[in-house]
C-alpha positions as a printed NumPy array, in Angstrom:
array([[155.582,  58.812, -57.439],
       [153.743,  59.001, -61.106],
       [153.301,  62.269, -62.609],
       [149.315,  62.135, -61.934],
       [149.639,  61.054, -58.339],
       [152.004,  64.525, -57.793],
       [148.792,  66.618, -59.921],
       [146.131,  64.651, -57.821],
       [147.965,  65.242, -54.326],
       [149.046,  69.228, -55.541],
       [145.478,  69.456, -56.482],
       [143.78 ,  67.866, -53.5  ],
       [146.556,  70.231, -51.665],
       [145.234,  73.333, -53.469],
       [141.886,  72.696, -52.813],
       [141.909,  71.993, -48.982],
       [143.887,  74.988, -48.462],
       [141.374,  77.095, -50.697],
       [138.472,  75.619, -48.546],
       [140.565,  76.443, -45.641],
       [140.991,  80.256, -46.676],
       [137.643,  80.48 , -47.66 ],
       [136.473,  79.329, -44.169],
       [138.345,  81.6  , -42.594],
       [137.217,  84.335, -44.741],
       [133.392,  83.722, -44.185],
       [134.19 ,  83.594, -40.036],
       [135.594,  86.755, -39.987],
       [132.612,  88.241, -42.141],
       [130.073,  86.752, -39.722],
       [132.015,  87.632, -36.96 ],
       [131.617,  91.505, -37.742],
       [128.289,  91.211, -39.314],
       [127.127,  90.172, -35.88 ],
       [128.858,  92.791, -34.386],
       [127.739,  95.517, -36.386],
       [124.286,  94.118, -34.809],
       [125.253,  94.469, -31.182],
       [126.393,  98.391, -32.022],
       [122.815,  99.048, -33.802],
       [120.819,  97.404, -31.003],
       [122.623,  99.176, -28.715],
       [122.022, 102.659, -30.564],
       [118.285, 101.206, -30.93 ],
       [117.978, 101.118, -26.896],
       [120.053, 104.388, -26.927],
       [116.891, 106.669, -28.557],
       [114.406, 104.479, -27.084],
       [116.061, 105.319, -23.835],
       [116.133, 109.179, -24.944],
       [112.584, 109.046, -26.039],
       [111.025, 107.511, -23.057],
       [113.227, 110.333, -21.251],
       [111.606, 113.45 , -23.437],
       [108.263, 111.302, -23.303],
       [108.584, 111.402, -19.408],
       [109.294, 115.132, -19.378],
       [106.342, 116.026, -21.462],
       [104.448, 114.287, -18.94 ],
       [105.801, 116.59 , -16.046],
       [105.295, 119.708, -18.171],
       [101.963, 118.73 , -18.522],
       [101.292, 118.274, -15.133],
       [102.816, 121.304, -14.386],
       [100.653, 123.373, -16.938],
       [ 97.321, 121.893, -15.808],
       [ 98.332, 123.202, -12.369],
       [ 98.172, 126.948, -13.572],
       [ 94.923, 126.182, -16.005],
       [ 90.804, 125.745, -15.337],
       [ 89.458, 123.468, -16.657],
       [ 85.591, 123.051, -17.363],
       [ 83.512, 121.408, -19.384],
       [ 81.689, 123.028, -22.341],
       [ 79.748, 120.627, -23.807],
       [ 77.19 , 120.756, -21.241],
       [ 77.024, 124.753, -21.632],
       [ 76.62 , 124.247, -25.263],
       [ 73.679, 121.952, -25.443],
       [ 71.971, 124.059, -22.202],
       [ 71.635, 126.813, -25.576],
       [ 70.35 , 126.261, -28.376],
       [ 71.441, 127.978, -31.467],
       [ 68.869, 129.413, -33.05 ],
       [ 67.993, 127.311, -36.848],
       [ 68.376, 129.239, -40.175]])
């Protein structure tokens, strides 16, 4: 073999493996970008799942405290009187 067909095929040779490693490189990147993804949806649907919880116990509470309360409605008392104009 000529002296240039050994550079081209050490070249080529070089180059394929390069693009190989490189390849392999970017998988692995993607690979844990998209799992970094899966953990932060599944923290997402963690709080929304502690959030509808709290939301849920508000609710109760605030059944619970109209239980104990009256309720009425003022507005009708307050236009029955008139305050008097200055």
């Amino acid at each position: 073999m000529s002296r240039a067909s050994k550079l081209t095929l050490a070249g080529t040779s070089l180059f394929a493996v390069g693009t190989v490693i490189m390849v392999h490189f970017q998988q692995k990147m993607e690979k844990e970008a998209m799992h970094q993804g899966v953990i932060r949806d599944m923290e997402q649907q963690r709080i929304k799942k502690e959030r509808q919880l709290d939301f849920e116990m508000q609710k109760v509470l605030e059944e619970e405290y109209k239980k104990g309360q009256t309720v009425r409605d003022t507005t009708a008392e307050m236009e029955t009187k008139q305050l008097p104009d200055r």
